[in-house]
VOGU-3710 file (C-alpha; in Angstrom, 3 decimals, decimal comma):
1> xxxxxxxxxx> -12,567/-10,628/21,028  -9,418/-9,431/19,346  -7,995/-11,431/16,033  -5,222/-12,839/18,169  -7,579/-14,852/20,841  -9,730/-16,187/17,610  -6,002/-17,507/16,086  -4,964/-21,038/15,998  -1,410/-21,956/16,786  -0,735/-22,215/13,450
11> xxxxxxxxxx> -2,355/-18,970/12,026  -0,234/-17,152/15,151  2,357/-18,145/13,990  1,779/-17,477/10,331  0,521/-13,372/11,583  4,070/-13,675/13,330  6,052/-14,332/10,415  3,978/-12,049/7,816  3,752/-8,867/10,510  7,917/-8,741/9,225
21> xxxxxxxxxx> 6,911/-8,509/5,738  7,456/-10,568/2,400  10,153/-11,964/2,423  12,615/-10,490/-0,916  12,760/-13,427/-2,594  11,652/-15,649/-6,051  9,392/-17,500/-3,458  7,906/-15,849/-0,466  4,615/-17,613/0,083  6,862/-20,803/0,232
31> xxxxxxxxxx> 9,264/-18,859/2,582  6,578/-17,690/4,929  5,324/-21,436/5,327  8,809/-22,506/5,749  9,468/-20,069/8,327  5,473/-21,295/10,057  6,571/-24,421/9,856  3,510/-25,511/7,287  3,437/-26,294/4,054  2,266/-23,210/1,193
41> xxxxxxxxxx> -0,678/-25,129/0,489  -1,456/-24,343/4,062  -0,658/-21,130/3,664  -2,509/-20,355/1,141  -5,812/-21,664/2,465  -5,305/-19,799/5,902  -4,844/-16,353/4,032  -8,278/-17,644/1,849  -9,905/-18,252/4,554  -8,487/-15,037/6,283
51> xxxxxxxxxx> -9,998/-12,637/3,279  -12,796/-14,641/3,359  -13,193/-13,811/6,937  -12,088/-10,203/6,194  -9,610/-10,423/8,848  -7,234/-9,280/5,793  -7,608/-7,230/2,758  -4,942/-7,751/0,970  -1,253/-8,998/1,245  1,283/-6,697/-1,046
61> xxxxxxxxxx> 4,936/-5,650/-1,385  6,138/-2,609/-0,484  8,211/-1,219/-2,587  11,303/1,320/-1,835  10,608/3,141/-4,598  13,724/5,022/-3,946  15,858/1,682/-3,854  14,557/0,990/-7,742  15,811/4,615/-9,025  12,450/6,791/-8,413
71> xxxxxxxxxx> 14,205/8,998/-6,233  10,941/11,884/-6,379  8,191/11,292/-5,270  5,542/13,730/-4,517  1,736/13,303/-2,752  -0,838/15,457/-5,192  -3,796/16,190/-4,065  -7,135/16,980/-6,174  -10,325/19,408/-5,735  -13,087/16,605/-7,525
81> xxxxxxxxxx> -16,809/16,721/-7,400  -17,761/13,922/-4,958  -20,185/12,547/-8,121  -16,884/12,044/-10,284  -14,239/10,974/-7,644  -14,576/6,929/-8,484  -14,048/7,814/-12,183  -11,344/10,236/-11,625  -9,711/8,000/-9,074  -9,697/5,163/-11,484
91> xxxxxxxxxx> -8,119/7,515/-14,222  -5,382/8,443/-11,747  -4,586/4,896/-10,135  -4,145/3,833/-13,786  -0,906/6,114/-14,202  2,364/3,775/-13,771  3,962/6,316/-11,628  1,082/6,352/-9,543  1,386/3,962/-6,308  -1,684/5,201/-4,410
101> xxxxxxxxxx> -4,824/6,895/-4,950  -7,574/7,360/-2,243  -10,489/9,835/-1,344  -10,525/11,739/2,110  -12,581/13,615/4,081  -12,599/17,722/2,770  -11,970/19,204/6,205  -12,822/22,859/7,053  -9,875/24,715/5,645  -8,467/22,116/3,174
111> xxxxxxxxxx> -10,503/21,791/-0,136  -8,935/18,452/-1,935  -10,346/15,393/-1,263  -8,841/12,741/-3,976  -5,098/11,934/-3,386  -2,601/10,129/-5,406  1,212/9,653/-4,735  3,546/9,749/-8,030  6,926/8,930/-8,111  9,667/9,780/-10,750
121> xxxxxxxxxx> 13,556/9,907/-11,803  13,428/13,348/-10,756  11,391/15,896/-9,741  10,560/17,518/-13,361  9,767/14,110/-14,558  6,645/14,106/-11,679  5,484/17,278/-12,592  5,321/16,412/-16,354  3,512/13,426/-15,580  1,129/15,199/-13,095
131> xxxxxxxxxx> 0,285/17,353/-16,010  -0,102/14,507/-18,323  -2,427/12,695/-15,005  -4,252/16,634/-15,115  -5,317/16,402/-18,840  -6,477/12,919/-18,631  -8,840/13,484/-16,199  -9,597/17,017/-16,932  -8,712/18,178/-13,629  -7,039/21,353/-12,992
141> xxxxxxxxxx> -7,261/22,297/-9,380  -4,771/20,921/-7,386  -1,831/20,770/-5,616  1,806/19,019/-5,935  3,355/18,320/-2,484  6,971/17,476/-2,902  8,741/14,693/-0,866  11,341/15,729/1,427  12,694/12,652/3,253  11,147/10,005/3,677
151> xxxxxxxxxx> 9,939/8,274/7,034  10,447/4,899/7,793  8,105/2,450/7,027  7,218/-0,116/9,537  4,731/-2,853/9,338  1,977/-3,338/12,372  2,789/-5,833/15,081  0,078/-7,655/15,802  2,038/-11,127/17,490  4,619/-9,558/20,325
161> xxxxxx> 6,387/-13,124/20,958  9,787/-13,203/18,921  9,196/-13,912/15,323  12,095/-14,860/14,324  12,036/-17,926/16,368  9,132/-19,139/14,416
//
């Protein structure tokens, strides 16, 4: 059974609003229950019960990083023993600049398996604080892939009826 046929009205129509995002605002649990027509105490308890559940993980903003003056950004990617990659992912996420840090699969011709996406005023300002990110962990083999453009993000679409009629 897929999430959608285990939904109530009300939590369809709270997965329509929230597949759009959070909303930019000083408020947007309160706008999301506005726009679902139930209160944010309601809210609230469905996204709970929803972790709970682990129907969800986690519910974040995404941030344009370009829109609040970090126009570099650059994916790095790290050779680490597999016995040290918690610890040296930990190290890593704990950089400001740093917005995501995850471990992969090593596949045949590719040798990094920690990555970690920085972002910066420009790009000399990610490579100094790659370096910086390199000496903390004691880390030296890896590799700085540059941004070029970036792609647009879109959210998943889980609820296909109009949203904004919600």
């Amino acid at each position: 059974m897929s999430m959608q046929e285990q939904l109530s009205d009300t939590e369809r129509r709270v997965l329509a609003v929230l597949q759009g995002g959070l909303p930019n605002t000083r408020s947007p649990y309160k706008d999301i229950a506005e726009r679902a027509a139930i209160t944010t105490e309601e809210l609230l308890a469905i996204l709970r019960k929803w972790k709970k559940e682990g129907k969800i993980r986690r519910i974040g903003a995404i941030v344009n990083h370009f829109k609040v003056g970090l126009g570099a950004g650059a994916m790095v990617v790290w050779r680490v023993e597999p016995e040290r990659i918690e610890q040296i992912g930990e190290i890593l996420a704990g950089f400001e600049q740093v917005s995501h840090a995850y471990e992969r699969r090593v596949p045949e011709n590719w040798p990094y398996n920690l990555y970690t996406m920085v972002h910066a005023a420009s790009p000399q300002k990610a490579r100094e604080t790659v370096g910086r990110m390199s000496e903390a962990c004691g880390v030296s083999d890896y590799r700085i892939l540059d941004t070029k453009r970036e792609l647009k993000k879109a959210p998943p679409t889980y609820i296909v009826e109009d949203s904004k009629n919600v």
